[in-house]
ZALO-787041 format. One line per 3 residues: number of its first residue (from 0); their letters; for each residue x, y, z of C-alpha. Coordinates in steps of 0.25 Angstrom, whole numbers, plus 5000, padded with zeros to 4 digits. Each point is the difference from the previous one (the first is absolute). Example, Ala and Ser with C-alpha at 12.3 -4.5 7.8 and 13.67 -1.06 7.14 Angstrom:
! residues 2
0> AS> 5049 4982 5031 ~ 5006 5014 4998
//
This chain:
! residues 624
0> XXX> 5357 5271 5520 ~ 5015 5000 4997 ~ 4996 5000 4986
3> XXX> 4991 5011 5000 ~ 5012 5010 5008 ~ 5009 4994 4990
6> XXX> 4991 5004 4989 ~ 5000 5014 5006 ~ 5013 5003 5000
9> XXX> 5002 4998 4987 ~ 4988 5008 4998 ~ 5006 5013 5007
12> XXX> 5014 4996 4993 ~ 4994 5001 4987 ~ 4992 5012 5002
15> XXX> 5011 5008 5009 ~ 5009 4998 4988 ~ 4993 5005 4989
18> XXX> 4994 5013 5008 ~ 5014 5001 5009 ~ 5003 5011 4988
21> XXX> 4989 5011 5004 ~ 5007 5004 5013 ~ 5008 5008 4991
24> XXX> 4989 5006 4992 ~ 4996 5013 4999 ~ 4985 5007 5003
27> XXX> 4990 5000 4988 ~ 4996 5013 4996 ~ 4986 4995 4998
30> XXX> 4992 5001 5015 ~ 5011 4997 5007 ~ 5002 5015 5004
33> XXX> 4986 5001 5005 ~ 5001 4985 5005 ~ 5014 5004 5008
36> XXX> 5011 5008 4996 ~ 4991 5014 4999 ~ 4989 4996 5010
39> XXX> 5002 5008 5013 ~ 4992 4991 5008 ~ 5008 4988 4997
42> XXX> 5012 5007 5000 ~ 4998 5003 5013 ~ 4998 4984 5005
45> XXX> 4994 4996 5013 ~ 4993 5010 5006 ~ 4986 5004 5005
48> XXX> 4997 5009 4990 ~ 5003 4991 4989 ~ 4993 4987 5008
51> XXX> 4987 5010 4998 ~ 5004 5005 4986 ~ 5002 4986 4994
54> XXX> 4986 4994 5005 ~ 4993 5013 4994 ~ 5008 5003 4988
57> XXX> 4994 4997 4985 ~ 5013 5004 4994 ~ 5002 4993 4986
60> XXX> 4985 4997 4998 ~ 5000 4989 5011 ~ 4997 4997 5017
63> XXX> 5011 4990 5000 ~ 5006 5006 5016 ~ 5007 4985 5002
66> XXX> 5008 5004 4987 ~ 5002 5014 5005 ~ 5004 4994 5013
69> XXX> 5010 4990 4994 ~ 5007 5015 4993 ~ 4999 5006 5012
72> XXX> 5009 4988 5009 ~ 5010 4999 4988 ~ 5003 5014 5001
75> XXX> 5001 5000 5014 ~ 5011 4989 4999 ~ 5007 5002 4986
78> XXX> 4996 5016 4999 ~ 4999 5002 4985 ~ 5009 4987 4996
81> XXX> 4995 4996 4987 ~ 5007 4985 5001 ~ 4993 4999 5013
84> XXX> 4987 5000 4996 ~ 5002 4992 4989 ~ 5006 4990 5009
87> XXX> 4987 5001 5008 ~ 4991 4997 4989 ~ 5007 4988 4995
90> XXX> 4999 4993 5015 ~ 4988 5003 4999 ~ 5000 4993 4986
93> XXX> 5008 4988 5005 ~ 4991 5000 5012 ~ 4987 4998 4991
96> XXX> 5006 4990 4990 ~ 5005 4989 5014 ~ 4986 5003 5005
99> XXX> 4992 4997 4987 ~ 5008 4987 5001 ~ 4997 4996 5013
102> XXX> 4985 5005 4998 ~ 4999 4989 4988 ~ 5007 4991 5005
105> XXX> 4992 4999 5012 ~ 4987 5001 4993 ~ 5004 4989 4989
108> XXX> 5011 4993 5006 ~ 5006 5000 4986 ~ 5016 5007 5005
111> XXX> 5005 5000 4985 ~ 4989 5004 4993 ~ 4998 5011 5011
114> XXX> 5014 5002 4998 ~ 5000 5003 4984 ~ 4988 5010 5002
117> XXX> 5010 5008 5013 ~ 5011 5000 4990 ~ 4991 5005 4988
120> XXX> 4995 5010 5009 ~ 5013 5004 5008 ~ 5008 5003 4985
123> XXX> 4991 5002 4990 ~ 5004 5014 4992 ~ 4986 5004 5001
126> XXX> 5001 5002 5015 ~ 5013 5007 4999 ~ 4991 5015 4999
129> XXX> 4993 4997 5015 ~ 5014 4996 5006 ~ 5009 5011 4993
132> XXX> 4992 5012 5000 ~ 4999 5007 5014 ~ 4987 5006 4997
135> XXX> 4994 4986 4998 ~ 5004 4994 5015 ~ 4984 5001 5003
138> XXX> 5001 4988 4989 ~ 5010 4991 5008 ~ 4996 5004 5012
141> XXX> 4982 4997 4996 ~ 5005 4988 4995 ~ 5008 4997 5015
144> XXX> 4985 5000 5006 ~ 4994 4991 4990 ~ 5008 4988 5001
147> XXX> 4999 5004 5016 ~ 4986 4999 4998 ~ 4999 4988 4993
150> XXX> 5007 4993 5011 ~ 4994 5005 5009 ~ 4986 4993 4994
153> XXX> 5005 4988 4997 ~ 5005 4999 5016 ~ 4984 5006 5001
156> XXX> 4995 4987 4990 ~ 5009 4988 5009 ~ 4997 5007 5013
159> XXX> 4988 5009 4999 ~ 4997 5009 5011 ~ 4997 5015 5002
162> XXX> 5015 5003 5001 ~ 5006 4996 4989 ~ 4988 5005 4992
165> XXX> 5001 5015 5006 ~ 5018 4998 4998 ~ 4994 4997 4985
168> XXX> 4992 5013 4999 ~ 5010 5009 5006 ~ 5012 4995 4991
171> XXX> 4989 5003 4988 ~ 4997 5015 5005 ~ 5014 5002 5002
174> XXX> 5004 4996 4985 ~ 4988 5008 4995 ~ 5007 5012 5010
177> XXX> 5013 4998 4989 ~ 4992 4998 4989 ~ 4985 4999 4995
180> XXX> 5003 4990 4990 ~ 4998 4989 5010 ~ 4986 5001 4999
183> XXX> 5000 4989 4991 ~ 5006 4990 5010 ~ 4986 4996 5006
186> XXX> 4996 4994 4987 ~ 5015 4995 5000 ~ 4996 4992 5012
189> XXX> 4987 4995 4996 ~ 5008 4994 4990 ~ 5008 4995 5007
192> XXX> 4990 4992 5009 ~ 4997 4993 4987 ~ 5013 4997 4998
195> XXX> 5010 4995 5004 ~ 4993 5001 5015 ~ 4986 4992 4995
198> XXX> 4992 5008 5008 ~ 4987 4999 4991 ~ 4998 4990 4989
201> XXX> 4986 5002 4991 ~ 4991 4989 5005 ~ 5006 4999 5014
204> XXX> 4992 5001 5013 ~ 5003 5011 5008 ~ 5009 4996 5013
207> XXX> 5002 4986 4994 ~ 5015 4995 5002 ~ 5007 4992 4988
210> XXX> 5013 4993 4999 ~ 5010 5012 4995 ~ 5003 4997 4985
213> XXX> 5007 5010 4993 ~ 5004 5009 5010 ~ 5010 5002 5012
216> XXX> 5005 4987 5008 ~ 4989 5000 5011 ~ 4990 4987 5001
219> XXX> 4986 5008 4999 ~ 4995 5012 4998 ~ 4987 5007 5000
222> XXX> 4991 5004 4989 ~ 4993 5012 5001 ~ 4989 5006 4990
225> XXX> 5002 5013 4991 ~ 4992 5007 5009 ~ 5004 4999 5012
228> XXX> 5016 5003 4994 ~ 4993 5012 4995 ~ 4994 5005 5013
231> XXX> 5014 4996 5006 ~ 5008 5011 4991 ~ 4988 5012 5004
234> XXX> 5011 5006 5009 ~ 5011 4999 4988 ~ 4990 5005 4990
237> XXX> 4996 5013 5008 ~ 5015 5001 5003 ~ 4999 5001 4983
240> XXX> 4989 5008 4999 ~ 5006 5011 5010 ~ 5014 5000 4994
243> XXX> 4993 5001 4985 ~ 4992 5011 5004 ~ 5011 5007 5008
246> XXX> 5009 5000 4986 ~ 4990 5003 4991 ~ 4997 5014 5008
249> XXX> 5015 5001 5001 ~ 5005 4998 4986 ~ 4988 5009 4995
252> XXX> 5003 5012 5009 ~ 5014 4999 4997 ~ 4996 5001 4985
255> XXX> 5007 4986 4997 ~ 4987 4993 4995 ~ 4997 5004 4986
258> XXX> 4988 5004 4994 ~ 4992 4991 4991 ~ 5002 5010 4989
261> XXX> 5013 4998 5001 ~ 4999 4985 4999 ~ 4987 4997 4995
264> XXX> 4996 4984 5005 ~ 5002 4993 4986 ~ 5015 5005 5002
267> XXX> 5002 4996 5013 ~ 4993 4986 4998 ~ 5008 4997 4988
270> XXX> 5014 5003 5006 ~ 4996 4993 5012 ~ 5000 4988 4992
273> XXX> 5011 5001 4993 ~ 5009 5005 5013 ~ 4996 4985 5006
276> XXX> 5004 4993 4986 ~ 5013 5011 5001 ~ 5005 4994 5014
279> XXX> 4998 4987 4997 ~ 5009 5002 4989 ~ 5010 5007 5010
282> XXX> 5000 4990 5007 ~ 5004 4991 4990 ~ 5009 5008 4993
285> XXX> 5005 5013 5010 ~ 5005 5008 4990 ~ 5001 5013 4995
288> XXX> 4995 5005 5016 ~ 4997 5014 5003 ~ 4997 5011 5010
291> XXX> 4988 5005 4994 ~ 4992 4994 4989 ~ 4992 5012 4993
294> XXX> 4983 4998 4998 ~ 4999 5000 4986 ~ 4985 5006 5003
297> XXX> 4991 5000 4986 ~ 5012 4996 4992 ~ 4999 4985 5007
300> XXX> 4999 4991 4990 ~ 4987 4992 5002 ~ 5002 4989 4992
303> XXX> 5010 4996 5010 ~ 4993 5002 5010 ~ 4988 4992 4997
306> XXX> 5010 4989 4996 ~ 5004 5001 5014 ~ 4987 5001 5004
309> XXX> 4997 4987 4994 ~ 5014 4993 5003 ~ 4995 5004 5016
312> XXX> 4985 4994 4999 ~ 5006 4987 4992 ~ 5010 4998 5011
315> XXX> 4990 5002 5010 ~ 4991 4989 4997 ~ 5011 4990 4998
318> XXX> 5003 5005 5013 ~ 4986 4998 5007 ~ 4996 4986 4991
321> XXX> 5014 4993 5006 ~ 4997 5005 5014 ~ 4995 4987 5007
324> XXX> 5014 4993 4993 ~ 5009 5012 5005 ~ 4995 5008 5009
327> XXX> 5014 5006 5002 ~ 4998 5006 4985 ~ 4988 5007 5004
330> XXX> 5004 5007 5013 ~ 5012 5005 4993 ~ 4994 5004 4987
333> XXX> 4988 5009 5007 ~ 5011 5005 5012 ~ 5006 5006 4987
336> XXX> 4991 5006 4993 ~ 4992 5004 5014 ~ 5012 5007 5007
339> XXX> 5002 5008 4988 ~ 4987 5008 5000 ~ 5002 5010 5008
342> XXX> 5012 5006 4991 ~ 4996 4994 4987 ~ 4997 5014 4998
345> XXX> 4983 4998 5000 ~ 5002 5011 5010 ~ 5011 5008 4992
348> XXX> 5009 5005 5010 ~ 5013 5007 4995 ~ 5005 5003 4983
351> XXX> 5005 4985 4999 ~ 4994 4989 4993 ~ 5006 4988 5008
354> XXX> 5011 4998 5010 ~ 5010 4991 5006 ~ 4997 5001 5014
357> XXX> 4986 4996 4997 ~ 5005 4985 4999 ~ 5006 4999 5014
360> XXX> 4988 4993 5005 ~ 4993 4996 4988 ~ 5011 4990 4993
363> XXX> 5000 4992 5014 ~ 4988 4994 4994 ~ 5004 4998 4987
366> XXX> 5013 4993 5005 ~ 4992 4992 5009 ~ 4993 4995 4989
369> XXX> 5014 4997 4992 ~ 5006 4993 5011 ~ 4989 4990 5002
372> XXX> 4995 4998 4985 ~ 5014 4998 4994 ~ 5002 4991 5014
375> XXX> 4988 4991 4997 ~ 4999 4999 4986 ~ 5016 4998 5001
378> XXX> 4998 4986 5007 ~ 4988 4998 4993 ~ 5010 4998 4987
381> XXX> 5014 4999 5004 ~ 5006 4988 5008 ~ 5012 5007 5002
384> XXX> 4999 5010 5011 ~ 5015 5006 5002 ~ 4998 5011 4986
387> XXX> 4987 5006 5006 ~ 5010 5005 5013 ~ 5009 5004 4989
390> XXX> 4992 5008 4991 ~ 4995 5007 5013 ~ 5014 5005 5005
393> XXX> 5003 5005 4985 ~ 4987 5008 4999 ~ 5003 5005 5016
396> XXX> 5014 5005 4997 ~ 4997 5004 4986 ~ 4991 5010 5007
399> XXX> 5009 5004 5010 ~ 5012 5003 4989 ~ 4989 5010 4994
402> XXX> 4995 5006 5013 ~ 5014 5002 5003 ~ 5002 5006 4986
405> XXX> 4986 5007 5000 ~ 5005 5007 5014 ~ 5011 5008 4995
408> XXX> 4991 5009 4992 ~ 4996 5004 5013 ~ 5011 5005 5005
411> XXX> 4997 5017 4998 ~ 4989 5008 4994 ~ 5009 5002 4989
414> XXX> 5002 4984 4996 ~ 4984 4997 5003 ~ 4995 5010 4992
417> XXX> 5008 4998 4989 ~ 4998 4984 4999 ~ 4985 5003 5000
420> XXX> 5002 5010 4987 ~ 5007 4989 4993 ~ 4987 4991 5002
423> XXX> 4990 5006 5000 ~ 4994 5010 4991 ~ 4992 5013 5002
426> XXX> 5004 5002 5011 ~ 4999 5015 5005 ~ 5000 4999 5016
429> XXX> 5014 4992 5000 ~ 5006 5011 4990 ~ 4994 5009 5009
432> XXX> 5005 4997 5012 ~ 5013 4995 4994 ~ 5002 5015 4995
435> XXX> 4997 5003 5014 ~ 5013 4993 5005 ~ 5008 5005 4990
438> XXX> 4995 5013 5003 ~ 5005 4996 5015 ~ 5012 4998 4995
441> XXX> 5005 5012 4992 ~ 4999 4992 4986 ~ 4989 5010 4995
444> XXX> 5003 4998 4984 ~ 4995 4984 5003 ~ 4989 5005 5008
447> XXX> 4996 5009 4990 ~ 5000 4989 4989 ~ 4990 4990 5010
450> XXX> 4991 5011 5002 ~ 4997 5001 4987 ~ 4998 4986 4998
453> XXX> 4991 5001 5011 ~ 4992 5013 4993 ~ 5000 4992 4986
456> XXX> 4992 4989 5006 ~ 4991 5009 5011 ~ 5000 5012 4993
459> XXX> 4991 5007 5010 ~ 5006 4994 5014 ~ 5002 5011 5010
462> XXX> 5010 4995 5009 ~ 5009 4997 4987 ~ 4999 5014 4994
465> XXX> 5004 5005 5016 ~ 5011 4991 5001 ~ 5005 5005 4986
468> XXX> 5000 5014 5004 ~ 5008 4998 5012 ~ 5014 4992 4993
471> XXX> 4996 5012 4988 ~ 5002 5011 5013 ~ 5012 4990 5004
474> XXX> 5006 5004 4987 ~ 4998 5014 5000 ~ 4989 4999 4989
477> XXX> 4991 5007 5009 ~ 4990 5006 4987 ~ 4998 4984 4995
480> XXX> 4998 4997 5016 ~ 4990 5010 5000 ~ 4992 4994 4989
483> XXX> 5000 4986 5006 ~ 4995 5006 5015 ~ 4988 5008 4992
486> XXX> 4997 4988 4993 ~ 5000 4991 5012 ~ 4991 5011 5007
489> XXX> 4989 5001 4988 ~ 5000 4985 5002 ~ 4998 4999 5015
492> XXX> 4999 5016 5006 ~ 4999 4998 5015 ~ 5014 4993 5001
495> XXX> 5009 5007 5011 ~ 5012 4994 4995 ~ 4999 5004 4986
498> XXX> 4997 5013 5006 ~ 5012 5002 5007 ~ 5011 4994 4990
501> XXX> 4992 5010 4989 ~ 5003 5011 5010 ~ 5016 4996 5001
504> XXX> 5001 5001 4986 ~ 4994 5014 4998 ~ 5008 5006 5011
507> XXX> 5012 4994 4992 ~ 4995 5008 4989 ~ 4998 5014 5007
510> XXX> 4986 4996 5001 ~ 4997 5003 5016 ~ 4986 5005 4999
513> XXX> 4996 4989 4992 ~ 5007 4988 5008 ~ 4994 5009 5015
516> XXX> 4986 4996 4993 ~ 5002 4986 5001 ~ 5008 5000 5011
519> XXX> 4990 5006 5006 ~ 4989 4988 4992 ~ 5009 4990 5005
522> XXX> 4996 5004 5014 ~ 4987 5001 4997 ~ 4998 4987 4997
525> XXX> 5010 4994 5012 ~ 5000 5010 5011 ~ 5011 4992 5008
528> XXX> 5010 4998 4986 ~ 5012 5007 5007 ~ 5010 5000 4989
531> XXX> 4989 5008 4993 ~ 5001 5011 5010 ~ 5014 5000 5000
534> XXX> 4999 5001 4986 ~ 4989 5012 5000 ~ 5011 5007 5010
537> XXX> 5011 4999 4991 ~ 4993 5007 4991 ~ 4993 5011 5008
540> XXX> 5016 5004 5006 ~ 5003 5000 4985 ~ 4989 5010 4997
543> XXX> 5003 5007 5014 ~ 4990 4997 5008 ~ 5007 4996 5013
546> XXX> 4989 4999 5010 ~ 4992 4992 4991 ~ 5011 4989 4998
549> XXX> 5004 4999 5014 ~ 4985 4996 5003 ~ 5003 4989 4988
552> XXX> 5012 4997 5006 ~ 4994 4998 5013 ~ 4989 4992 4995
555> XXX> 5008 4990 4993 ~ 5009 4997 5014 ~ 4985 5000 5007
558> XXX> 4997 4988 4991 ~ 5014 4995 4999 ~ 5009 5005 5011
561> XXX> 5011 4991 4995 ~ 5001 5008 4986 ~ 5013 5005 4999
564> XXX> 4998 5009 4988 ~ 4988 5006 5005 ~ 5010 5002 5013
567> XXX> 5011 5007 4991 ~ 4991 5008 4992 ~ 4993 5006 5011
570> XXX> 5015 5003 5008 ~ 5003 5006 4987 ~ 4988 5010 4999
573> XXX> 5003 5003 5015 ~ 5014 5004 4997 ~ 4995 5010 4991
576> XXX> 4991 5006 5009 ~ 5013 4999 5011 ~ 4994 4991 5008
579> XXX> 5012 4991 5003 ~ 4998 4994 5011 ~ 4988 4993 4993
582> XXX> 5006 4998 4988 ~ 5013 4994 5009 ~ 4990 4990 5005
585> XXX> 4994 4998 4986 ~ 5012 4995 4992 ~ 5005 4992 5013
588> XXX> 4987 4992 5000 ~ 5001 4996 4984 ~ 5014 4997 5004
591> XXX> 4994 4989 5012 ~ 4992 4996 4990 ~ 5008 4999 4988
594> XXX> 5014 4999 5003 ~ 5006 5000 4987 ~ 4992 5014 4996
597> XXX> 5010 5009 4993 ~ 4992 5010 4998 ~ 4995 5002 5016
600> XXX> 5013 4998 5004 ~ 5006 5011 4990 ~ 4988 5010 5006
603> XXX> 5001 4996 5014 ~ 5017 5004 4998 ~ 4993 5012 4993
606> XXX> 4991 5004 5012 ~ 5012 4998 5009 ~ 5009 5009 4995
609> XXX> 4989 5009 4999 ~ 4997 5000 5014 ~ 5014 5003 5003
612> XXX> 5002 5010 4988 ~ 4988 5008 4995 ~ 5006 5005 4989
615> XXX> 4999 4983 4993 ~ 4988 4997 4993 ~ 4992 4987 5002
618> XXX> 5000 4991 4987 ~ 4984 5003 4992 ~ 5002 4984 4996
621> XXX> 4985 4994 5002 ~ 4997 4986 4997 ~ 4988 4993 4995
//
């Protein structure tokens, strides 16, 4: 046992210093917003109404309301502290990594072999996306369930009994309650009964006890027959069935689950292939990692991806003809290729062709397999035993010095987005969002230029055309902006945002009838969008229509009564009419609001002096 906490340590040492580093990194400008930094209800931490928001919400395409709860109590103790939550998540990943080792090395009894596959799994770049990304918690987090769950089913195999089956089944929901991508552990388990916990062997009678051959240290154990492990899993698979149906409906209201015309089946088959050959080369060789990895759609090669196909279906039956010999080779091999089906993009959810974070679970069987193969056919051939341990620490740090390196492209949206450009090509949704950032940042020229990339590639991408516009009305190129927001609106017409930023840029232009008409649309199409009814009072007061702005005014505080513009602007159309009392309170509120508002302040001292001196005018200074 002092072996095994020895063996831990060292575990969280290694992993604690490689991912140390992230407690100073920034948000990603990709889902982290809605995840966190932009959500109001996970803004707001613990409270009743986000308890109830979190297990209703189908926000990003998923009902994952433990990942939403694990948001929620970070920002109840950190607030919106990026370094915080990344620290969270790599506890959680250190936490995973000590537990896959204790699960193995209780199931097999083989503490360095279990050891190597903890190691592989704890710094392995591949892994880096689920740890470093903040959106990605409900990875780390699903994962924390699993190995829970398989501990709790072996303490069910070596002392069965309705408790620790039921403790088994509630660790399971609550994984699928992070996320749906454990519905593949049942057949992981049944797996596992075959090896390394020799539940079943073909030709053995059902109940029978043998002497324990291959497996844990234990005297005996009981064989069980395929059936009967079968009808023991019906409350895991049901589990499966509900959390697949629950995501299918999810995903497909959300508009996340694409269309079979979009991706016809021979394309989807054939880069499903060759993802599987593409990780197993990342895993071998972890270079040239990226955010997003673009679906190349009919322009897939097929030639390579029936070689895949065939390198796959080859491996395969090496696999299946050496399973008596090595049964270790086939429970890792099928927990690979098994785990990875529900985002092997059969099912394509999403513009990207593979992902990183996809292997979290999935390698564990494939380093499984490299642990007790290399191991075996080692001592097969080799006297001498004192190079395997050494191979093994080089390839462990050798992965740790690239994690550690692959980690400081993670550092802000900026670095991410532009270490996936240099690796990957055609890849419009990271010039996209990276124009976005910029565009954030006041470096509109840079923007421009990745907006353009973006439109060379997706000519007809609406979101690109509005982003676009919006750093060309930045710049003051308001007729170019306008072309981009009609564009963008000829491509998708019923978009309330393009709606309002087309109408921002007319007004700019003198244009105020025709920016009032999409204002107005913009409404239409979200009746509670409160800056649009800001907006549309803005530009009533500019045409004179007082009475008809206040009531804008007045909605958009209705929706949002900690709108400190829509407070300023209704204070100034009040102290027009010389209501200033009202507008006094107005310009005060902004200022509660918004304390470093120079313009509510500059009209509240207008007001003022007003009050006490009729003869000063209130400053006319609306703000959209």
């Amino acid at each position: 046992m002092r072996r095994e906490l020895l063996i831990i340590l060292v575990l969280v040492a290694a992993t604690t210093t490689v991912f140390w580093q992230v407690r100073h990194y920034d948000f990603i400008d990709f889902d982290d917003d809605v995840y966190v930094w932009t959500n109001p209800h996970v803004r707001a931490g613990l409270n009743s109404e986000s308890l109830r928001w979190a297990f209703t919400a189908t926000e990003e395409s998923n009902w994952h309301p433990l990942t939403w709860l694990s948001h929620l109590i970070d920002c109840q103790l950190f607030g919106v502290n990026p370094g915080r939550h990344h620290l969270t998540s790599t506890f959680m990943h250190t936490a995973n990594a000590a537990l896959l080792f204790l699960v193995l090395t209780s199931m097999t009894g083989a503490i360095w072999r279990s050891a190597f596959v903890a190691a592989l799994f704890a710094l392995h770049p591949l892994h880096i996306e689920s740890v470093a990304w903040i959106s990605e918690r409900k990875d780390v987090l699903s994962t924390l369930f699993w190995m829970l769950t398989m501990m709790a089913y072996l303490g069910y195999v070596r002392h069965p009994g309705p408790g620790r089956y039921l403790l088994s089944l509630f660790t399971f929901a609550c994984g699928l309650m992070a996320k749906p991508m454990l519905v593949t552990l049942p057949f992981v388990l049944l797996l596992l009964d075959y090896w390394p916990l020799e539940r079943f062997q073909p030709g053995q009678v059902s109940g029978e006890v043998i002497a324990a051959a291959r497996g844990p240290a234990v005297s005996e154990k009981r064989q069980w027959s395929a059936f009967h492990l079968l009808w023991e899993k019906i409350p895991f698979f049901a589990l499966t069935t509900a959390s697949s149906l629950i995501t299918f409906v999810v995903q497909r209201s959300e508009g996340a689950v694409k269309s079979i015309e979009q991706f016809p089946l021979k394309i989807r088959i054939a880069n499903a292939f060759l993802s599987y050959v593409s990780y197993i080369g990342k895993m071998i060789w972890p270079l040239g990692l990226a955010l997003l990895y673009p679906h190349a759609g009919e322009n897939l090669p097929m030639w390579q991806a029936v070689g895949a196909g065939i390198l796959l279906g080859g491996l395969t039956i090496m696999v299946i003809r050496a399973v008596q010999r090595y049964p270790y080779l086939a429970v890792g091999w099928f927990w690979y290729l098994g785990t990875l089906v529900p985002v092997i993009g059969l099912v394509q959810v999403g513009g990207q062709a593979m992902a990183d974070r996809y292997t979290y679970v999935p390698l564990i069987g494939l380093f499984i397999s490299v642990a007790w193969g290399v191991s075996e056919f080692w001592s097969k051939w080799h006297q001498e035993r004192i190079l395997l341990p050494i191979v093994a620490t080089l390839v462990v740090s050798a992965l740790g010095l690239g994690s550690w390196w692959q980690l400081h492209y993670w550092q802000n949206s900026v670095t991410l987005f532009e270490h996936t450009l240099r690796v990957t090509t055609n890849n419009s949704m990271i010039h996209n969002n990276l124009g976005n950032v910029l565009t954030e940042q006041g470096r509109f020229a840079e923007a421009i230029v990745h907006f353009n990339e973006a439109l060379e590639i997706r000519p007809n991408h609406p979101d690109t055309h509005m982003n676009l516009a919006v750093a060309l009305t930045r710049q003051g190129r308001f007729e170019e902006a306008i072309a981009h927001f009609s564009k963008a609106l000829e491509i998708r017409p019923n978009h309330a945002n393009t709606h309002l930023n087309l109408a921002v840029a007319l007004v700019h232009l003198g244009k105020v009838e025709q920016a009032i008409a999409h204002y107005t649309k913009t409404i239409e199409l979200d009746p509670n969008h409160a800056v649009a009814h800001n907006n549309l009072g803005n530009a009533l007061a500019l045409q004179g229509r007082p009475d008809e702005a206040v009531t804008e005014f007045s909605r958009a505080l209705e929706i949002n009564p900690n709108y400190a513009e829509a407070h300023n602007n209704l204070g100034v159309v009040m102290a027009r009419r010389g209501n200033l009392d009202e507008a006094i309170a107005h310009f005060s509120q902004a200022l509660r609001i918004k304390s470093d508002y120079d313009q509510a302040r500059i009209n509240l001292g207008i007001a003022l002096q007003e009050k006490r001196r009729s003869n000063i005018q209130p400053s006319s200074s609306i703000t959209p």
